[in-house]
N, C-alpha and C positions, 0 to 999 in steps of 0.2 A: 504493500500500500504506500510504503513511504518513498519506494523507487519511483511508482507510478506521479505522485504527487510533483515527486522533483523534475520528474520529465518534462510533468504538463508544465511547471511551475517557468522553468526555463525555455520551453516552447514558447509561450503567452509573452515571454519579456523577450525572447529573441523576433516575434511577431509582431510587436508595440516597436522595438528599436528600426525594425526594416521599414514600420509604417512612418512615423516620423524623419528618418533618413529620405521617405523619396516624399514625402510633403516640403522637407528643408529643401531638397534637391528641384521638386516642380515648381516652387516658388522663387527660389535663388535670379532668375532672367527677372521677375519683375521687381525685386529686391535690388537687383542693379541700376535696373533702369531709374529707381527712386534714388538711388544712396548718388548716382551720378549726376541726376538732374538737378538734385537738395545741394550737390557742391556747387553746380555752374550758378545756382541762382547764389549763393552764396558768398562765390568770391564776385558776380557782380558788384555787389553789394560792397566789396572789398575795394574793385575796380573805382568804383565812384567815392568812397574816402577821400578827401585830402589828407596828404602829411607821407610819412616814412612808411603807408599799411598799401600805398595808390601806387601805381605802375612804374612811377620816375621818383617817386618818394619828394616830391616838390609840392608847399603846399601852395593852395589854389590851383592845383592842376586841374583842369576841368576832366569832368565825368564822361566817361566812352560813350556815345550816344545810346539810344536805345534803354538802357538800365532804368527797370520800372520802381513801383514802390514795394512790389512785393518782396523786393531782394534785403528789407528791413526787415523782415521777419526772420530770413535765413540767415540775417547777421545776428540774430540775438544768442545768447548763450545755451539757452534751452533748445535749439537747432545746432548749433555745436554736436553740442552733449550727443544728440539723437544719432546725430550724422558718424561722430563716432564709434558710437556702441554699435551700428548699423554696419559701418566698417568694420568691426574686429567680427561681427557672426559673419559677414560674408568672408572675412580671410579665414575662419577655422572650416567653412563650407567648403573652401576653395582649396586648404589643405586634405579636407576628407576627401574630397576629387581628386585630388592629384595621386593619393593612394589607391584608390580605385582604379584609376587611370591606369596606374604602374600593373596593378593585375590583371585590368581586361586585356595592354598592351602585351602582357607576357603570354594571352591566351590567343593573340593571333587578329584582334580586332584593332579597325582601321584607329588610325592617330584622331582621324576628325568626328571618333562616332560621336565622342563626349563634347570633342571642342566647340564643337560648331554653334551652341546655346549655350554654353558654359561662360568660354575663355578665350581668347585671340592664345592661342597658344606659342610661347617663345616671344611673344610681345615683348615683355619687358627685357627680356635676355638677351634680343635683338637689337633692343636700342639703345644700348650701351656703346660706345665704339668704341674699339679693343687701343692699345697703348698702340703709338707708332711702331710698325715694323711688324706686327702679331697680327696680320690678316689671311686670307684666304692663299693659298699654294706659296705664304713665304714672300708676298709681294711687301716692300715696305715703301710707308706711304708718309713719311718722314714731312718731306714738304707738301705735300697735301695736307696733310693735320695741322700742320702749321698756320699753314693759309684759313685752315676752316676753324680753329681756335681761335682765331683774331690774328695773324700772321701780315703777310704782305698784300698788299694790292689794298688798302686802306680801314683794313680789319682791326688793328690794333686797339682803339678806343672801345667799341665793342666787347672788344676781349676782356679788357678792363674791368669795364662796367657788368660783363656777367659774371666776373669772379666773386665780384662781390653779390651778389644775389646768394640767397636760399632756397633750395629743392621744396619745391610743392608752392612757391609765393605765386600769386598770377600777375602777370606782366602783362598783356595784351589780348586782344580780341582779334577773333578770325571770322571771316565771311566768305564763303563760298554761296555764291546765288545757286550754278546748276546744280552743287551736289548737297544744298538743303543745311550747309555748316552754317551754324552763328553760335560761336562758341568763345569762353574765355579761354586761355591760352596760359599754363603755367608755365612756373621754370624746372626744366628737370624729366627726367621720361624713367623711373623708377615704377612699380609695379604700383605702388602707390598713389602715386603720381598721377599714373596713367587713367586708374580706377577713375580719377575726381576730375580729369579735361584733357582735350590735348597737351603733349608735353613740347617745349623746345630743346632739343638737344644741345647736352650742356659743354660737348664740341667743339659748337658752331659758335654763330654770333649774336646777339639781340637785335632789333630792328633798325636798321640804320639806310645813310642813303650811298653807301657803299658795300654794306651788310650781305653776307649770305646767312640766310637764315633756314635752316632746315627744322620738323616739326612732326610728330609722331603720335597718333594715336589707335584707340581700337577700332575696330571694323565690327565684329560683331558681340559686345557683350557693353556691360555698362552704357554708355551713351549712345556707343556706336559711332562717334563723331565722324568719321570715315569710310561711314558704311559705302556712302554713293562717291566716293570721289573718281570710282573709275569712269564716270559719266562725264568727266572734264574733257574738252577739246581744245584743241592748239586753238586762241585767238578767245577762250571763255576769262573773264574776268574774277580776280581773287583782291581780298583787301584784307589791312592788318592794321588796327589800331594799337599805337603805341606813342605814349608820353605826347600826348593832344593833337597825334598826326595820323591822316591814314596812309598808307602804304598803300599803293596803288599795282596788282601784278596783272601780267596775263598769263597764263596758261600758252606753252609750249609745246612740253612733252607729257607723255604718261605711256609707262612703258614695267613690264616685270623684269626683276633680277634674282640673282641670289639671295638668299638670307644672308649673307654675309659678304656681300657683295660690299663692299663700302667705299670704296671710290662712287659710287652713287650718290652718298652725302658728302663727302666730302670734296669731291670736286665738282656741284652742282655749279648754273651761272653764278654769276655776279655783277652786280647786283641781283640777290632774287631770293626766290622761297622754295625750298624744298619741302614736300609734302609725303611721308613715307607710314605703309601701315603694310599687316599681315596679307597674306594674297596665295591663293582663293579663300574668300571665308570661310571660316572653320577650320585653317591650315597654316603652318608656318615654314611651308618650301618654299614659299617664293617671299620678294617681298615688292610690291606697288610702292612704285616712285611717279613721283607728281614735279615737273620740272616747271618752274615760272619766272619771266623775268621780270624785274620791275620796272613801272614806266610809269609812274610820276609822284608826288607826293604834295598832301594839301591839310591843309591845317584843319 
C-alpha cells in the first residue's frame, strides 16, 4: 500500500511539474513581447529626460520626437521593479530551455525546433566581435577594428564618447518606415541588452557625421525589432535620432553572411549604418546584414 501510495504520490507531482513547465513555456513568447515592449516605453521615457539619464547627457537637450505620456508610467519605480522580476522568470525560462534544448539537440532534433518562438539563437554570442586577429579561417582584421572602434577616417571622437557610455543606457532612436522599426536604441548588444531594444555595437561608433555605426537586434523573440528588415530595398529610407539630430540613411545593400563573418561590420560604409540580426528566423547560420549610407542630417 505504501509503494503504491508513493508511486501515485510522485506521478501526480511529476504530472503538476510537466503541467506548469509547458504553461511557463506556452506563455514565455507573450511574456516577451511585454517584458520588451515595458523597456522600449520605458527608456522612452529615459530618452526624453534632461541631464546625464538623456542620450548626450546635456541638459535641455530636447526630447526625441514622438515620446508620448504614457512612457511616465514606465518610468516610475513600481514599472522598474515589475520589469525586473519579469526579466529574471524569463532568464530562469530561458535557462530551463536551453537544457532542454541540449537534450532534444543530443536526440537528433532540428537546432530551430525550439528557437524559432523561443530565442534568436546565438544572438547574443554573435554580437560580440571577437578581439583583433581571432576571426573566421585566421583572417586578422587589425585595421579594420581599428577603423570601426573609432580609428581612422574620422572615427576617433566617436570612439571617445562611446567608451564612456554604459551597457544597456539608451542612446538613440531608430526608424525604419518599410520594415515597421521605431525603436529606442541602446548601448551594448549583451543578451540583456538585446532582450530590452536594439543594441549598438560596442565596436563601432555612436552617431556621428562621419560615424559608422552598426546595430543589432532580434528577429524573432522579444520585440522582434528586426523581424521585417529583410523587406529593405536599395534607395528605402532609415533614420537615427541622436543628441537633437536625425541621421538621415538610405538603404543600399541587404544581403546574408556568415555568423561570423565580421568584416560585414566592420568594414561597412562610411559614413552609415549597419543593421545586423539572426537569419533565417529561428536560426543562427547565417547572419542578415543591412548596409546604409548616410545622406544628410537635420536638426
Amino acid at each position: 500500500m505504501a509503494v503504491r501510495f508513493t508511486r501515485r504520490w510522485w506521478g501526480t507531482l511529476v504530472g503538476w511539474v510537466l503541467v506548469l513547465v509547458g504553461v511557463a513555456l506556452a506563455t514565455a513568447p507573450a511574456l516577451q513581447w511585454v517584458y520588451g515592449a515595458g523597456w522600449q516605453a520605458h527608456l522612452q521615457a529615459q530618452l526624453a529626460r534632461p541631464g546625464p539619464d538623456g542620450p548626450g547627457g546635456d541638459p535641455g537637450e530636447p526630447a526625441p520626437p514622438g515620446v508620448g505620456p504614457a512612457g511616465r508610467i514606465w518610468a516610475s519605480p513600481a514599472a522598474d521593479r515589475l520589469l525586473e522580476l519579469l526579466g529574471r522568470w524569463l532568464g530562469g525560462l530561458e535557462r530551463l530551455l536551453g537544457w532542454l534544448r541540449e537534450l532534444l539537440t543530443e536526440a537528433g532534433v532540428p537546432e530551430g525546433w525550439l528557437a524559432w518562438w523561443w530565442e534568436d539563437p546565438g544572438l547574443a554570442a554573435t554580437a560580440t566581435v571577437p578581439e583583433p586577429g581571432e576571426l573566421r579561417g585566421g583572417e586578422r582584421l587589425q585595421a579594420a577594428a581599428g577603423r570601426g572602434a573609432g580609428g581612422a577616417r574620422g572615427g576617433a571622437a566617436g570612439g571617445r564618447e562611446a567608451a564612456s557610455r554604459e551597457a544597456g543606457q539608451p542612446v538613440a532612436r531608430l526608424v525604419i518606415p518599410r520594415a515597421g522599426v521605431d525603436a529606442v536604441v541602446l548601448y551594448g548588444t549583451s543578451r540583456v541588452v538585446l532582450a530590452r531594444g536594439p543594441g549598438i555595437y560596442q565596436e563601432a561608433e555612436l552617431p556621428g557625421p562621419q560615424a559608422r555605426v552598426a546595430i543589432a537586434a532580434h528577429r524573432t523573440t522579444y520585440g522582434a525589432w528586426f523581424r521585417h528588415i529583410d523587406r529593405l530595398q536599395p534607395g528605402d529610407a532609415l533614420a537615427l535620432w541622436y543628441q537633437g539630430r536625425w541621421y538621415r540613411y538610405t538603404a543600399r545593400r541587404v544581403f546574408a553572411t556568415h555568423r561570423n563573418d565580421w568584416r560585414a561590420v566592420l568594414e561597412g560604409p562610411r559614413p552609415g549604418l549597419i543593421l545586423t540580426t539572426c537569419h533565417p528566423p529561428g536560426s543562427s547560420r547565417q547572419r542578415l546584414v543591412v548596409y546604409a549610407e548616410l545622406t544628410g542630417v537635420t536638426p
